[in-house]
Structures are given as C-alpha cells and as structure tokens.
N, C-alpha and C positions, 0 to 999 in steps of 0.2 A: 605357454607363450615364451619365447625367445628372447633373450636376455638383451638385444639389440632393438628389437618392437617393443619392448617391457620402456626402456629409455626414449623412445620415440614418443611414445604417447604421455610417460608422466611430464615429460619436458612440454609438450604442445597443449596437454591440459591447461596449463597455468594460463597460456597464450586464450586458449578459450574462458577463461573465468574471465579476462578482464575484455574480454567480448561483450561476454553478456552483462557485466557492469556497465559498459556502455550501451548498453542496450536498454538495461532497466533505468540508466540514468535518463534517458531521453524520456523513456514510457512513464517516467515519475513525475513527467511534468502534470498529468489528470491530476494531482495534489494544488497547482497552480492558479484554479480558476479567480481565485481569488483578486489575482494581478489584472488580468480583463474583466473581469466586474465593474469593477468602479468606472473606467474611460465608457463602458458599454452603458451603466447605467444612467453615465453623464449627457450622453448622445440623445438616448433613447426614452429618458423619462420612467425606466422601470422602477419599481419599488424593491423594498431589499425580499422579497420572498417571493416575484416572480424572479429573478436575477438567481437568488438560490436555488430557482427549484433546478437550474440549468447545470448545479454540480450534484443535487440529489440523481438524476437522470443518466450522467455519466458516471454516478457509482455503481448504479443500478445493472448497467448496460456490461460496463465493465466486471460486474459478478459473472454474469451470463455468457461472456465472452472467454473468462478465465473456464466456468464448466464446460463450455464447446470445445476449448483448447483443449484443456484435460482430455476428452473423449475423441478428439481428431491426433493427439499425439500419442497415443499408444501404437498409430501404424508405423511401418517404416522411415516412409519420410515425414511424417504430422510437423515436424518440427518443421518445415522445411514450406509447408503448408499454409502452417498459422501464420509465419512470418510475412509470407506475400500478400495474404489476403491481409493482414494488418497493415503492410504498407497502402495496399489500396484503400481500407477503409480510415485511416491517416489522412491519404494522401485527398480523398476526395470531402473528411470531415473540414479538416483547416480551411482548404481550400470554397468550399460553400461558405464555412462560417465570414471567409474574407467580405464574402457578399449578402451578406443576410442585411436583411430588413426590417424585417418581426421578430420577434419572441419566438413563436414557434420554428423559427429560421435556427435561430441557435441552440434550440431544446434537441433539432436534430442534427445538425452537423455536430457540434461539440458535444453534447448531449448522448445522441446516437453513436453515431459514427466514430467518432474518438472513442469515447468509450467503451466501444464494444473492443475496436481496434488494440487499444490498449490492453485490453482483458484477455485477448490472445495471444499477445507478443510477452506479457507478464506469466503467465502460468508455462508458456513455451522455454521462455530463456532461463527461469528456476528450475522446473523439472528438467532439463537436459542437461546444466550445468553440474547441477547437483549427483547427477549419474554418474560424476565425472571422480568426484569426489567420493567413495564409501568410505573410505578410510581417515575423512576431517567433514562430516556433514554437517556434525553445528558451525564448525567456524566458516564455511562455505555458506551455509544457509545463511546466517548473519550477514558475511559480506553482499550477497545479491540481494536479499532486501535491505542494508543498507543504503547499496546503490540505488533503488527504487525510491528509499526514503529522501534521497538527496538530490533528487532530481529536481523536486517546485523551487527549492534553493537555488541549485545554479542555471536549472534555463530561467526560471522565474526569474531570476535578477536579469539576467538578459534579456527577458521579454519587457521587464519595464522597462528599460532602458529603452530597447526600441521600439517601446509605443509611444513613449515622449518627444522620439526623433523622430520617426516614420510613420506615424499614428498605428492603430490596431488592425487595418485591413494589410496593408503591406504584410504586418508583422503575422499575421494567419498565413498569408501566401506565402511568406520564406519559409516558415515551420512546415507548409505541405511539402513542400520539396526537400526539406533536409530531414524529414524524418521517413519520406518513401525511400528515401535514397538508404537512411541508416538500416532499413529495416530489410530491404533488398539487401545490402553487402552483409546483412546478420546471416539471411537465408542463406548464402552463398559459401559461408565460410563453417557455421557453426556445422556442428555433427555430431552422431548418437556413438555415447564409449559402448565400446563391443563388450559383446558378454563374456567372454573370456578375461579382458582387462579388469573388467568390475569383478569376478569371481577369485581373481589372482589380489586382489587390494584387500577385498572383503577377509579373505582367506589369512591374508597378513596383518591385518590390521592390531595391531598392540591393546586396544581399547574392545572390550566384551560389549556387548551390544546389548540393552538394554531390552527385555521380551517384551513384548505389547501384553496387555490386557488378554485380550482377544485378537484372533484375524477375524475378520467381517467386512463382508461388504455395504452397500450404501442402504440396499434395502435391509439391511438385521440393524443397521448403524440407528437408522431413522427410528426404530421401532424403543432405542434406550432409551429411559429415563435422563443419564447423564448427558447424553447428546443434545437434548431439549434444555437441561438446565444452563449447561454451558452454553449455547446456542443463546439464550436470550441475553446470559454476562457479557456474552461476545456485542449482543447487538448494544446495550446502554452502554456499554465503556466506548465503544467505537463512535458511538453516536457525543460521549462528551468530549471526543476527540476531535470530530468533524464540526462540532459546533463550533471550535475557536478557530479553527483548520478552514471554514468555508468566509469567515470573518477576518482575517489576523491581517489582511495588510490594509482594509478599511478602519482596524481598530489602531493602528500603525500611525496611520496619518492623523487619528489626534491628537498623537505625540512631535508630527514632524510638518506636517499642514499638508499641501497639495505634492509634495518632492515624490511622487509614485516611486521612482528609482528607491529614491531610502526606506522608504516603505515598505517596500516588497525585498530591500535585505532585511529590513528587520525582519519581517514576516517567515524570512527563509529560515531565522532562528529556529523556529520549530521543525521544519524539514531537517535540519542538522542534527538537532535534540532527534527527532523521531527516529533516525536510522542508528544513533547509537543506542536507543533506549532498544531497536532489535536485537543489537546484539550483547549490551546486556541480561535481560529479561530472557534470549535464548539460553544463554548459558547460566543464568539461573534456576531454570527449570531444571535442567542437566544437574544442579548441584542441593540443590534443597527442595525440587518436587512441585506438582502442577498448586498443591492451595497454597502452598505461601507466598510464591509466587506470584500469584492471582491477588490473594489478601494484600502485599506489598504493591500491588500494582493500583490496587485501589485505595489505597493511602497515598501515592504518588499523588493521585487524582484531586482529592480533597485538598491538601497542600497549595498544587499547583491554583486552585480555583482559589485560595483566601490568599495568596498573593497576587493575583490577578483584582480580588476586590480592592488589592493595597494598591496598584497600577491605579485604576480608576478613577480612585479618594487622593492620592498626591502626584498624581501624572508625572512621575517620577521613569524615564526613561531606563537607568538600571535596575527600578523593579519591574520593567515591563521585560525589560529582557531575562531576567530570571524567573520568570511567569511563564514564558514561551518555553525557555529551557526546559520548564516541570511540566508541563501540559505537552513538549515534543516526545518527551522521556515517557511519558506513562502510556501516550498515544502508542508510543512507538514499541510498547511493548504487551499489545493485544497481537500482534500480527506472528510473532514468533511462538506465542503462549494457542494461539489458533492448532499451528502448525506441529507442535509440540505434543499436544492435546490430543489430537486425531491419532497421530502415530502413537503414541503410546496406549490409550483405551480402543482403539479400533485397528489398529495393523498398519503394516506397514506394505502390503501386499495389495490392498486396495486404494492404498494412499493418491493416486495421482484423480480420483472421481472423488472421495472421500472430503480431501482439503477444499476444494473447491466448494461444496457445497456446504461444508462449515462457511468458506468468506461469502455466503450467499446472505450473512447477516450486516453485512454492506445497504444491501439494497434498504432494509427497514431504518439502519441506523442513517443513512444519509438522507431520508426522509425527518429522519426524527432529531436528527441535530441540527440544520441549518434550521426548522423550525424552532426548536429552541433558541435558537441564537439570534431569531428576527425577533425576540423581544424583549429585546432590551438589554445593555451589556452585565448590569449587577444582575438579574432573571437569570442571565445564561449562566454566570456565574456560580446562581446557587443551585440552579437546576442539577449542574455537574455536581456540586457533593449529596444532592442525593440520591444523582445515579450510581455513584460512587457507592453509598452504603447499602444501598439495594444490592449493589453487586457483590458487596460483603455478606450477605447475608444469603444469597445466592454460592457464594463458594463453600458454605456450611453443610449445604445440602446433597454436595454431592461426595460421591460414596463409589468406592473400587468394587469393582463385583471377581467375585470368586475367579482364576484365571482358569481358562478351560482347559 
C-alpha cells in the first residue's frame, strides 16, 4: 500500500468510528424502554409484568437480529444490508408502536421490530468498525459499546422530555423517521477496511496479539464445557442487570414523584455507569485475565444490590445515585468480558458467528430479570446477590484446556 492511500484511510477511519458511535448511540436507545413503560402503563391499565414482558421480547429479538447480522455481513456489502433493512424494520417498529392499541400491538412493533431492527444495526456497526481498527481493538471495542451503552441516557432523556410535551404517540413517529434516516446515511457512508490496510496495521502493530485458546468454529464451540459454563454466568449476571435496567426510571420516581423528565435522567445514571463499566472491565481482562475479571465483576454486583437496599430504607437521592453507578458499572461489564471470552477461548477467526451466539444469553436473561424485578423492589435486590454468588461459584469451574 502507498504511502498516500496508507494516510487517506487512517485519517477517514477516525471519521467512521464516530459514525458508528452515532449509530450505536441511537440503537442504544432498546436499553430505554423503561421511559415508555410508565406513560404506556398509565394509559392502558397494564401491570408491571405484562409492560415488562415488552422489553424481555425486544432482547430476545434483538439477540436474533445481532446473529442474522453476523451471518449477512460476512458478504460484501452485508454491512450495507443490515443497515437498510434496520432502518426499515425501525422505521415501520416506532412507527406501528405510534398506533398501537393492545399489548400485543407493542410486544410487536417495539418488541419485534425494533428489536430485531436494532440487533442488526448493533452487530453491523461493531464488527465493521472494529476492522478498521487492528492495531487499538480494545480501545475501539470499548468506545462503540460505550456508545451503545449511552444511548437509553441521552435519547432516553429526550424521549421523556418529549413525552411530557407531545405525549408518547408523536414521540414513536419522530423516532420512526429519525432513526430510518440515521440508519439510511450509516448505509451510505460507512464501509469495509480493505484487506490490505488491515494486513499493513496488523503487521505494525507495536502490541503482540494475544493467541486464542483454540480456533473453532460455533459447532466445536457449542460442544465445550466452558462455553456452557460461561454461557449460564453470562445469562444470571445480565439478568441482574436488566432487572434494575428494565425498572430504574419507575424506581426513579419514588424518589422525584410524577417529573418523568428527571426520572429518566436519573435512570440514564446507569446507561452512563454501563458504557464505562465496558470499557473498563474490557481493559481489565487485557490486564489481569478472564476469572478475575469475572470474580471482580461479581462483587461489583453484590455491593451495588446492598446499596440499593440503602436507597429503599432512607430514600436518600445520593444513595440512589451511587446504587445506579454500581449496578451501571457491573452491568456494564458482562458485555466486553462476553466478547473477550469468545476470542480468546474460541478464536478469533470465527469470531463474528461466535460472539453473537454467546449474546444469545440475552434472550433468557431478559426473561429472567424483569421477572425478578416484578416482585418487589427489596426481592429484586436480593435476588441479584445471589445471582452474583452463583456466578462466583460458576467462575471456579472453568478451566483452560490444553492449547492446540
């Protein structure tokens, strides 16, 4: 490569990461349901566990969407792909949810649609960006699920905002249109680093690359032992994530009353905690290995839950916000220890089918925490430390195998 093309592309890389930061910024708002829960539950008479099941659905959807992503962007354009049909399936989710009637009205616009929508445009705008990058993958990995984590924070505060002003149907139909639109100028502009640029960084890269375990694919992956054990730590830690995650700006407003706007900042606390606690927790594995890691992230857990019981007992506003900090922070760092995980016990060569189907423990955990969280705020509480120690006890059991 030509020392003129060499400068062309590291300079326009940069220009694409904070593409796809806005990108994952918008797709991060599926972390937000929370913000339309409450005006929807108020309308409509639902209870807090049909109203939940409507973010369990769109986790669900959203695993599913990430693994079709994964498998449509290995062609040429796939990135290019995922992008449109997410805008469509965006464009036509908000847009129904604007008019929904029933429960099952929003189980699929929001439920479905969004969230399958979103599961495409999220595994599309990481894996491409990140190709962009071989030569700083942690700290790129970090930044874009950052950006992902920070998304229910700042459109969430704008969606309260203007469901207070404009009630919740408006506020569905301007999201249809501004995220077809974001997602349409993503397709348009992003694009795949050429194999030559990636060979010429990899090749330079000052930092030795860390060998995997193994290469393997998804069928040898599925058949490990460790992939099973980590797979279930993956699903209870995520699960005591989503459980404050699918609550926090209902649990908001016993501290602030009916002000949905302040509520849903508070609530964004955690979305800010979450995206740093990625890029933390990434670059902890990189420094001291997947079980301490893991073990540290599950003591994060327990902590954040017994100041959370401290929240409840003295409705004390700045223990509630340093409750959310701990419980952003620990959430926020299953997602990089996921990703971490994969690639280094299972390769890096299979990675873009691989990851995806490790975050397929979404689908159980967002079952399993909003259930927990519909009973009762001290329950949910304690449920999470002892998911927490389970999951400690779960990091004990796994075991490096011989490298091949």
């Amino acid at each position: 490569m030509n020392e003129k093309a060499l400068k062309r592309q590291m300079s326009s890389r940069w220009a694409l990461l904070v593409l796809g930061v806005i990108l994952l910024l918008f797709l991060g708002l599926i972390y937000g349901w929370s913000i339309f829960r409450s005006p929807l539950q108020s309308e409509f008479g639902w209870t807090d566990s049909q109203a939940s099941l409507t973010f369990s659905i769109s986790m669900m959807t959203f695993c599913l969407g990430g693994l079709v992503g994964g498998i449509i962007n290995k062609g040429k354009n796939g990135f290019r792909i995922n992008l449109i049909a997410a805008a469509v399936l965006l464009a036509i989710g908000f847009f129904s949810a604007s008019n929904i009637q029933s429960l099952m009205g929003i189980y699929l616009s929001y439920g479905v649609c969004c969230g399958f929508g979103v599961g495409l445009g999220y595994n599309t705008a990481i894996s491409t960006i990140v190709k962009w990058f071989p030569d700083k993958q942690g700290l790129i990995s970090g930044i874009t699920l950052m950006g992902f984590g920070f998304g229910s924070m700042i459109l969430g505060t704008v969606a309260g905002a203007m469901i207070q002003s404009m009630g919740w149907r408006v506020t569905f139909r301007i999201f249809a249109v501004a995220f077809a639109i974001v997602m349409v100028v993503g397709a348009l502009l992003l694009r795949n680093a050429g194999a030559e640029f990636v060979a010429y960084l990899s090749q330079g890269s000052s930092k030795a690359v860390t060998p995997a375990v193994e290469e393997v694919g998804a069928a040898v992956m599925l058949r490990r032992r460790n992939f099973w054990i980590y797979f279930v730590w993956a699903i209870i830690l995520s699960a005591a994530g989503l459980a404050i995650i699918n609550s926090s700006a209902p649990y908001a407003q016993l501290f602030v009353g009916e002000n949905l706007t302040l509520a849903a900042s508070i609530a964004g606390i955690v979305s800010i905690a979450n995206g740093v606690g990625r890029v933390i927790f990434g670059g902890m594995f990189d420094k001291i290995g997947y079980r301490l890691t893991m073990l540290i992230d599950c003591v994060v857990f327990v902590v954040a839950s017994l100041v959370l019981m401290a929240s409840f007992a003295t409705k004390s506003m700045p223990v509630l916000v340093i409750a959310f900090i701990l419980i952003g922070l620990a959430y926020g760092g299953v997602t990089p220890t996921n990703s971490a995980f994969i690639a280094y016990f299972f390769g890096r060569e299979n990675y873009a089918v691989n990851f995806p189907i490790v975050n397929l423990n979404l689908i159980f955990a967002s079952f399993l925490g909003p259930m927990v969280g519909n009973g009762g705020y001290m329950m949910t509480f304690g449920a999470i430390i002892v998911f927490a120690i389970v999951g400690a006890v779960l990091v004990f059991l796994l075991k490096k195998p011989e490298q091949n």
